[in-house]
C-alpha positions as CSV (number, residue, x, y, z in Angstrom):
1,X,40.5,-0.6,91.2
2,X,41.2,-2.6,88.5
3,X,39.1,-0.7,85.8
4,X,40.7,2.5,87.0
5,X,44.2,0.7,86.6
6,X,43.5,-0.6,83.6
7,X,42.1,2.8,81.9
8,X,44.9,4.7,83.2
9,X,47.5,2.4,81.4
10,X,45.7,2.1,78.5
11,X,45.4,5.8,78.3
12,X,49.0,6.5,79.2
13,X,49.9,4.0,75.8
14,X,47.6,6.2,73.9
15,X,49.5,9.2,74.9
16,X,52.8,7.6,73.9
17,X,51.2,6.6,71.0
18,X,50.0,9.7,70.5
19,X,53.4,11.4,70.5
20,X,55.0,8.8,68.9
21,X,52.8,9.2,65.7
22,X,53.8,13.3,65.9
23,X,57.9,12.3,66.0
24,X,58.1,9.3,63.8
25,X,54.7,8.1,62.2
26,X,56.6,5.2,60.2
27,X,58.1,3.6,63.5
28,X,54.4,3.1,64.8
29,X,53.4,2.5,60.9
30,X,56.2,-0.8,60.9
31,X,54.3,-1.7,64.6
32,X,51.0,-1.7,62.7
33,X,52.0,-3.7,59.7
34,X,53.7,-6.2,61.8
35,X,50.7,-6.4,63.5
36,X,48.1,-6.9,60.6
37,X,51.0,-9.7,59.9
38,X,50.3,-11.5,62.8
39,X,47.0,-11.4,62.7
40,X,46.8,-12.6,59.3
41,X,49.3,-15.5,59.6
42,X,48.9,-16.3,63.5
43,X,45.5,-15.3,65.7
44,X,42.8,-15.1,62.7
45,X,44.0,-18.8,61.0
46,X,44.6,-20.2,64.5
47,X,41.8,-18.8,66.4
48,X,38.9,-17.8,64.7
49,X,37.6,-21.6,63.1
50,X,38.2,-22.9,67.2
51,X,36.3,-19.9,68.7
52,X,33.2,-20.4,66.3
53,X,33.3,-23.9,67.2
54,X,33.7,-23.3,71.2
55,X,31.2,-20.4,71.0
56,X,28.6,-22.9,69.2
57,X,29.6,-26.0,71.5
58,X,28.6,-24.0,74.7
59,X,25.1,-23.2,73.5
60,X,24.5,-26.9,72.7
61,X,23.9,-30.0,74.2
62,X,27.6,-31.2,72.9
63,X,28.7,-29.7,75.6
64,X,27.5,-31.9,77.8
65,X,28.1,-35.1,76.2
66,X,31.9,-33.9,75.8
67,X,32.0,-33.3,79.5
68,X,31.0,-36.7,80.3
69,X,34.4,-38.6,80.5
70,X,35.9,-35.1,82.5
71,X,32.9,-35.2,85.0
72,X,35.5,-36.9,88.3
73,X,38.0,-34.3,87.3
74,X,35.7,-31.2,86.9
75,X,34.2,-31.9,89.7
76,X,36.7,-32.6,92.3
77,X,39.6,-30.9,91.2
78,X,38.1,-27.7,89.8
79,X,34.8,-28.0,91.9
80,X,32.5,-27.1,88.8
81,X,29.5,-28.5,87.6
82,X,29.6,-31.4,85.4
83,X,28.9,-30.2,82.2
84,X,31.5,-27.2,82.2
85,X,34.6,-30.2,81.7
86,X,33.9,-29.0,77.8
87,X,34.8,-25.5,79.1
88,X,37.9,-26.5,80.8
89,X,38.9,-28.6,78.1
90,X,38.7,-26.5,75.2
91,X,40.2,-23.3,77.0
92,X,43.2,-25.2,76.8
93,X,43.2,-26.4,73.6
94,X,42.1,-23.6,72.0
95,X,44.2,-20.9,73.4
96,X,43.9,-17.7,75.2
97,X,40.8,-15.5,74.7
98,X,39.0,-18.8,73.6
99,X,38.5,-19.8,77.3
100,X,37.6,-16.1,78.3
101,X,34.9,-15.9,75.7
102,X,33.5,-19.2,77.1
103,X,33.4,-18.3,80.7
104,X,31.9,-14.7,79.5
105,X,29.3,-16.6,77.3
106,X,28.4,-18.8,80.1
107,X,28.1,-15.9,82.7
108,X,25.8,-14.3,80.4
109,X,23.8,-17.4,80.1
110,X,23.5,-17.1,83.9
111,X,24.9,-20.6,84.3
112,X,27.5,-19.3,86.5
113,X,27.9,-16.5,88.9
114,X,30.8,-13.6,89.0
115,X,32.7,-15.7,92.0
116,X,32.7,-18.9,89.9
117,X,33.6,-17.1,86.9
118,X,36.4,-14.6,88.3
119,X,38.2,-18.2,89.7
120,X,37.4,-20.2,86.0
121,X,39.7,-17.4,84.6
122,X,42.8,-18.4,86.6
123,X,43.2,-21.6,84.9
124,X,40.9,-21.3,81.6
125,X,43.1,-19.0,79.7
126,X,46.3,-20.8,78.5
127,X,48.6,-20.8,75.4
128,X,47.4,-23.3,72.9
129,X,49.1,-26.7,72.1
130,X,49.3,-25.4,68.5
131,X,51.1,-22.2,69.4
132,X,53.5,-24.2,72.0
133,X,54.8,-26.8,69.7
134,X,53.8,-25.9,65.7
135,X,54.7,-22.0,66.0
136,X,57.1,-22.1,68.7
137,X,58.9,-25.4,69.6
138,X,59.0,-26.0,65.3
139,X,58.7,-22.4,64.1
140,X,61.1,-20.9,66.8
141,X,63.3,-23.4,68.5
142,X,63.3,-25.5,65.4
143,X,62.9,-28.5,67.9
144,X,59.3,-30.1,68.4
145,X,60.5,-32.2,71.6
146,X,61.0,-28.5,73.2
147,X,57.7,-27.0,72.2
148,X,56.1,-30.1,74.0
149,X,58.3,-29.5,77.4
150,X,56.7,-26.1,77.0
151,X,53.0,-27.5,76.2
152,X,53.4,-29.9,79.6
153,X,54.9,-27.4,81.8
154,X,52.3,-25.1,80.8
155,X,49.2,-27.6,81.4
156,X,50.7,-29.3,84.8
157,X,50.9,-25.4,85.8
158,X,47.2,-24.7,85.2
159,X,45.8,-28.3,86.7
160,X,47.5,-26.8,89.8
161,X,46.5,-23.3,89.6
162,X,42.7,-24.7,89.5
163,X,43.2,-27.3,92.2
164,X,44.6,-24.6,94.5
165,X,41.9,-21.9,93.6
166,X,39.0,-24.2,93.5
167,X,40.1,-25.8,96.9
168,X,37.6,-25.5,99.6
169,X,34.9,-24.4,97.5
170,X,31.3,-26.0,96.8
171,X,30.3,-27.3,93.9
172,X,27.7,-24.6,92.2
173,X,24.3,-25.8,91.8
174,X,23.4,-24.2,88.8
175,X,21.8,-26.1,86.0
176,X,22.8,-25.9,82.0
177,X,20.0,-23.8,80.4
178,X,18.8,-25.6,77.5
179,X,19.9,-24.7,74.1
180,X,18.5,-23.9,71.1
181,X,20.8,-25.8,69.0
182,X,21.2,-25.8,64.9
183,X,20.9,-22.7,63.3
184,X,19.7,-20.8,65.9
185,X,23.0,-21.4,67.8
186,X,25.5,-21.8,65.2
187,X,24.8,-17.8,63.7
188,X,24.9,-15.9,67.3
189,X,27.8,-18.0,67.6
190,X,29.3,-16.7,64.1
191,X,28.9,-13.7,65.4
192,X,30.1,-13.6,68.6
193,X,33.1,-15.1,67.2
194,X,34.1,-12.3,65.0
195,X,33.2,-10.3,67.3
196,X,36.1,-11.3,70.0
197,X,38.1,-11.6,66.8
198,X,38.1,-8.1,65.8
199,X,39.0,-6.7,69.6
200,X,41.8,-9.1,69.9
201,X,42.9,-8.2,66.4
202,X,42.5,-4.3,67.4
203,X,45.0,-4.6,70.8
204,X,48.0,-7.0,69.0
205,X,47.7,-4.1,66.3
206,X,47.4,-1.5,69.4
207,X,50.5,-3.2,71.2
208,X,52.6,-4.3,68.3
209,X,52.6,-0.4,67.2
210,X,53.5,0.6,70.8
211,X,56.2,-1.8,70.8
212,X,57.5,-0.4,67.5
213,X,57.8,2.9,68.9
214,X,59.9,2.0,72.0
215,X,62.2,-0.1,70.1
216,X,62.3,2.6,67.7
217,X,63.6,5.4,70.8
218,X,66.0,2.7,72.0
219,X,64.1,2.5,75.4
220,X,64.8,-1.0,75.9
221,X,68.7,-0.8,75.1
222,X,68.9,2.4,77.8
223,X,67.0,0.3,80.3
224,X,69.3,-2.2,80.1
225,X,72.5,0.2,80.3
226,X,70.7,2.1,83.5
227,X,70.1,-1.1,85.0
228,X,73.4,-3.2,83.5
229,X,71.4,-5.9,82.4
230,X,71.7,-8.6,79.3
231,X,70.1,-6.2,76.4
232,X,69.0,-9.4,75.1
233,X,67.0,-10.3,78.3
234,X,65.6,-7.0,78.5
235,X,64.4,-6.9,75.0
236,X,62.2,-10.2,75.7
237,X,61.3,-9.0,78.8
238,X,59.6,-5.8,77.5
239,X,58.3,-7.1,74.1
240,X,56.5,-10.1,76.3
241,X,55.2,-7.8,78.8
242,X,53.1,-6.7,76.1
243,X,52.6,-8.9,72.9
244,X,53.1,-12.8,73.2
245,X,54.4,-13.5,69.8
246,X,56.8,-11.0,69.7
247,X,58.3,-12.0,73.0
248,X,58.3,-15.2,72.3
249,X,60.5,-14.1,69.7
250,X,62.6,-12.3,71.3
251,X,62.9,-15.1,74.3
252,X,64.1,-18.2,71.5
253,X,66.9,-15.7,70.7
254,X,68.1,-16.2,74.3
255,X,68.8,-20.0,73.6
256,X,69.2,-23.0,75.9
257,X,67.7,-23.5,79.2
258,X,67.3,-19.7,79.1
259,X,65.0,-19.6,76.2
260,X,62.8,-22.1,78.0
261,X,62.5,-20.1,81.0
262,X,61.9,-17.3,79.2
263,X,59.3,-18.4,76.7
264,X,57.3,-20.6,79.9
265,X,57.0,-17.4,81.7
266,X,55.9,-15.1,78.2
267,X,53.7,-17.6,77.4
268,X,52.4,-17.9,80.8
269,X,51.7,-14.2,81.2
270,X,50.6,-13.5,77.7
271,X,50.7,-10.1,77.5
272,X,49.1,-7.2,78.4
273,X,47.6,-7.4,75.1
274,X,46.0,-11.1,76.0
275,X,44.9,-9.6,79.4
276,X,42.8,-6.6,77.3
277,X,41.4,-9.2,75.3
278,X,40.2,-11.1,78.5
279,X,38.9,-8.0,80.2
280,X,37.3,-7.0,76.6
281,X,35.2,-10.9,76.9
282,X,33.2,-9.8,79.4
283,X,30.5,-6.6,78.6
284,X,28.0,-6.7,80.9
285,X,28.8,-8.3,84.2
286,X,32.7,-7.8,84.6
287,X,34.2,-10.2,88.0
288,X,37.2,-8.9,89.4
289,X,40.1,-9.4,87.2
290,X,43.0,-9.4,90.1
291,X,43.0,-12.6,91.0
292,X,42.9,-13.3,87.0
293,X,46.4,-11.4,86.3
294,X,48.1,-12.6,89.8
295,X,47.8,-16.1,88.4
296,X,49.1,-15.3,85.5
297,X,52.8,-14.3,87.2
298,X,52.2,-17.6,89.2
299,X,51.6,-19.6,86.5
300,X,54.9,-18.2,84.9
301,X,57.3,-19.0,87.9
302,X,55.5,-22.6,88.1
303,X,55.2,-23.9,84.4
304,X,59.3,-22.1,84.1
305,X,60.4,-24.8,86.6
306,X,58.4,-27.7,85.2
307,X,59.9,-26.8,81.9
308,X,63.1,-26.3,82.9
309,X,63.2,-29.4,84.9
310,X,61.3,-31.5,81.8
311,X,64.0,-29.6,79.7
312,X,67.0,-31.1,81.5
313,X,65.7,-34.7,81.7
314,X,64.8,-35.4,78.1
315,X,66.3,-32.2,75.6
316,X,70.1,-32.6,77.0
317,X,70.8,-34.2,73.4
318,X,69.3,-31.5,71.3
319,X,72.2,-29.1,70.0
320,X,72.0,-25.2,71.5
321,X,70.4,-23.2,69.4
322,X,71.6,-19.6,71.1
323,X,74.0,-19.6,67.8
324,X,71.3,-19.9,65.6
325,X,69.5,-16.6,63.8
326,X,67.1,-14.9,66.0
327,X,63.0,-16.3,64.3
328,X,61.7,-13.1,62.8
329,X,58.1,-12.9,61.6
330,X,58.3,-11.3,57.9
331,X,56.2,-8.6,56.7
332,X,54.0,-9.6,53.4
333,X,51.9,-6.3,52.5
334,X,49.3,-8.9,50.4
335,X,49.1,-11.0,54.0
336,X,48.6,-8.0,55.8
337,X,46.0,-6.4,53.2
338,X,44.4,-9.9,53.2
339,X,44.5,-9.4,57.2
340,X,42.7,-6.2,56.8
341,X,40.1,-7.4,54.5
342,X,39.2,-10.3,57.3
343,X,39.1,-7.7,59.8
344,X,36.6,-5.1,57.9
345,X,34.6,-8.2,56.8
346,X,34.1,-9.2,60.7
347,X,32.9,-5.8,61.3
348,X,30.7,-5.6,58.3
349,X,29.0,-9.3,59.9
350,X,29.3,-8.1,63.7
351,X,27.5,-4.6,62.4
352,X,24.9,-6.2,60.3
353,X,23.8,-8.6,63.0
354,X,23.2,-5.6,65.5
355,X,21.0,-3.8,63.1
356,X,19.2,-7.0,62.2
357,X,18.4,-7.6,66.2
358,X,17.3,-4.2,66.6
């Protein structure tokens, strides 16, 4: 069901893409720039060095000595095996597709089955600490002391998602494979990195040129005549459905408790854009992804009222900021031609090292 879903939707964007490209070809063209921006200045710097480094850890015995201090935790809260506290751990500190990638990696290790993997993704794919406080509490809300209401609402929201999902369950029995280690882990892990990196650069590109386009008919503004609704609301509400960063955006703009509410449930969600990356993860087996996406609009309603209640106790001193001008994320053409150049070398390395294995 969800496959069929998902290719429907993804082929109904095409379309509009599609027909957006034969109306106006520099609306989407503005999308696509904007996008190579954010790759270039947000997901590739942010991302790529941590998902090498998780990719590596999980095919190596560091893994397990990391997991040591987590064991009472991963164990009885999240009803794992010992040595996947690492897992948990990183996925939140590492941000979205970095968990995803390590629950795929460990599937196809076979040191966990679908079930255990299909409930990891509930609460191993979060907004990073980096993205909550340096690009949005700092870069956003100009106020560090809000991006780390967001950061606690968001991890409080998750311990709870995985305590609830992992209730009841056993403890799986299966053992850590052994690892290679060195050189013959660190390269597949290279790889593998750059691999994820290039299909999560492709979808922000995908989205953020879809997004361009609807902006660019005025859908959002008619929705929010049809409907009588805040324009301004609306506007976040349909850039986050999609892309993150650009909701993010658009939620700061709302200001005050508002903007928090907003920007715990965007971050929360993530995007359809964060969910295609997820789904993308996983090649060969595929668990059912459901369960994955309903958490994700119950994490939203759940870190929003931590946040909002966090927000109210210790942030009634900061100024408003819903005065202030609206964050915008400016387009460089040498960033996004630098942006490009990352993405055709990942290619090059993710193309050479399937010849070389066959």
């Amino acid at each position: 069901m969800i496959k069929k879903t998902g290719v429907l939707l993804l082929s109904f964007l095409l379309v509009l893409l599609g027909v957006g490209l034969l109306m106006d070809a520099s609306m989407v063209a503005d999308g696509v720039r904007r996008g190579l921006e954010v790759c270039g200045g947000v997901l590739i710097p942010a991302l790529f060095p941590f998902m090498v480094l998780s990719c590596f850890l999980v095919g190596t015995d560091m893994a397990r000595i990391l997991s040591l201090p987590l064991a009472p935790i991963t164990t009885r809260v999240f009803r794992l095996p010992a040595h996947l506290g690492a897992t948990v751990l990183l996925s939140l500190i590492g941000g979205y597709p970095v968990g995803a990638k390590m629950v795929a990696n460990l599937l196809d290790r076979g040191e966990i089955d679908e079930a255990t993997a299909r409930r990891m993704l509930c609460f191993c794919v979060n907004a990073s600490p980096s993205f909550l406080i340096s690009a949005v509490g700092v870069g956003m809300l100009m106020v560090r002391r809000a991006g780390v209401v967001l950061l606690t609402g968001q991890v409080l929201a998750t311990l709870i998602i995985g305590a609830v999902v992992s209730l009841g369950h056993p403890v799986p029995t299966g053992n850590r494979r052994p690892s290679a280690g060195g050189a013959g882990t660190f390269v597949p892990a290279v790889v593998d990195a750059s691999s994820a990196m290039l299909t999560m650069c492709a979808f922000a590109i995908l989205f953020s040129g879809i997004l361009s386009l609807l902006r660019g008919i005025g859908l959002p503004d008619a929705v929010a005549g049809i409907l009588h609704l805040n324009p301004e609301m609306v506007n976040a509400f349909s850039t986050g459905l999609f892309e993150v960063t650009g909701g993010s955006i658009a939620a700061a703009a709302l200001g005050g408790e508002a903007a928090i509410v907003a920007l715990s449930f965007c971050c929360s969600w993530g995007g359809l854009s964060v969910i295609f990356q997820v789904i993308s993860c996983f090649r060969g087996k595929k668990p059912q992804f459901w369960p994955y996406v309903s958490s994700r609009i119950v994490h939203g309603f759940l870190s929003a009222g931590i946040a909002l209640t966090l927000y109210r106790k210790f942030c009634t001193d900061l100024p408003a900021w819903s005065t202030m001008v609206p964050p915008v994320l400016e387009m460089d053409p040498p960033k996004a031609a630098a942006a490009l150049c990352l993405l055709a070398m990942c290619s090059i390395l993710v193309l050479s090292a399937g010849k070389s294995r066959r």
